[in-house]
N, C-alpha and C positions, 0 to 999 in steps of 0.2 A: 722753793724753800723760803722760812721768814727767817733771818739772821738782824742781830743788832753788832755793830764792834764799839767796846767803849774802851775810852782812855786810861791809866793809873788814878789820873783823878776825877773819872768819874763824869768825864763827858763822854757824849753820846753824839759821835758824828754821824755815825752812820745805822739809820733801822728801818727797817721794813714792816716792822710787827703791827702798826696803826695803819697800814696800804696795799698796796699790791707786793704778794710774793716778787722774787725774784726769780725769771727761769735762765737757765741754762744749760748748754750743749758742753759738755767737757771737753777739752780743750780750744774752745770757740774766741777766751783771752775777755770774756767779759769779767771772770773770774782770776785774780792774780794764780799764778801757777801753784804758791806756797800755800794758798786757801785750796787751791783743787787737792793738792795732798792730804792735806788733814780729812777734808771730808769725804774722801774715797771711802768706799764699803758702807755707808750710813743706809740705812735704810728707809721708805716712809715710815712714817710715825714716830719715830726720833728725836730727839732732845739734847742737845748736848750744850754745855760751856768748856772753852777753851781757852787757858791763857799762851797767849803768844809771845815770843820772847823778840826782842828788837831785831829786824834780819829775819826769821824766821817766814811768815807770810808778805811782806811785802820787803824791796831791798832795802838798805841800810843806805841813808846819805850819802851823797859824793859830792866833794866841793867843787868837780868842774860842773854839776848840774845848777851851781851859783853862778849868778849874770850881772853884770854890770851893762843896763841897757840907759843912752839917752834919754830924758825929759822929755825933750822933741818928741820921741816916738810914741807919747801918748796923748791923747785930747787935752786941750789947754784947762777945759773944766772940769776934768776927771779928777776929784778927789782923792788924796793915794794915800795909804797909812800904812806902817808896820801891821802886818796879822791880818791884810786883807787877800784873800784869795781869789785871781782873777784868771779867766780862759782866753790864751793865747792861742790861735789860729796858725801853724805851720803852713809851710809853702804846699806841702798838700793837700790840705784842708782838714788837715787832723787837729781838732783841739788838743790843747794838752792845759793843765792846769798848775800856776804859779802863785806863788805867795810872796809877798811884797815884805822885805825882809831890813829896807833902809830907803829912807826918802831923801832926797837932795833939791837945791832947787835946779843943778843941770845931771842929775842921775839918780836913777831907782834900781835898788839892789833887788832883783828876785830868784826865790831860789824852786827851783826845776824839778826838784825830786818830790819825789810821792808823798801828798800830805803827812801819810801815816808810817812815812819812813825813818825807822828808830825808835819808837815808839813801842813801850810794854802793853800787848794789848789784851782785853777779853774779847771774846765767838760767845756767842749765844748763838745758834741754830735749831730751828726745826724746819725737819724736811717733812714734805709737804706730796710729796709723788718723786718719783724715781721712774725715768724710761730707758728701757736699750735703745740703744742706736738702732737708727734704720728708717 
């Protein structure tokens, strides 16, 4: 499928429609859980726009997903700003991705949760093939 999600104002973080479709296996988790539901039953050649409501497809902010991590614990030349979004590396080798939410010079605030957490959003989708399992 090529889907785009844009913002209330009108950005566009995320689209596929100028590259490669996006495939997936239903319940595989490349797909948040709350996008698998809306797009259940769609069929190819399909079209749709969907507005989504905050919580709705992706979860809703939690302040323990906010960090107050050390200075130290980043490169000394590493430039860091409010509104920058960087991939932090878990002890299992899971990235996960963080937003740089307050700079200090002995601490950086980042917050953990899902870029597009809270956030009123639009779906555009079209699907593009549909297969059974198997």
């Amino acid at each position: 499928m090529h889907y785009s999600i844009t913002l209330a104002d009108g950005t566009e973080p995320e689209s596929t429609f100028s590259g490669e479709p996006l495939r997936f296996r239903v319940g595989d988790g490349t797909v948040e859980p709350g996008l698998e539901r809306m797009l259940s039953g769609l069929k190819a050649g399909e079209r749709c726009r969907l507005a989504i409501a905050p919580g709705q497809a992706f979860p809703l902010p939690e302040p323990y997903n906010v960090h107050k991590l050390p200075r130290s614990d980043f490169p000394s030349e590493m430039r860091l700003a409010p509104g920058m979004l960087i991939a932090f590396t878990l002890p299992s080798g899971e990235e996960v991705p963080g937003q740089i939410q307050d700079v200090s010079e002995t601490e950086i605030t980042v917050d953990f949760n899902h870029p597009l957490a809270g956030h009123q959003l639009i779906l555009e989708v079209e699907v593009l093939e549909v297969r059974a399992a198997g």
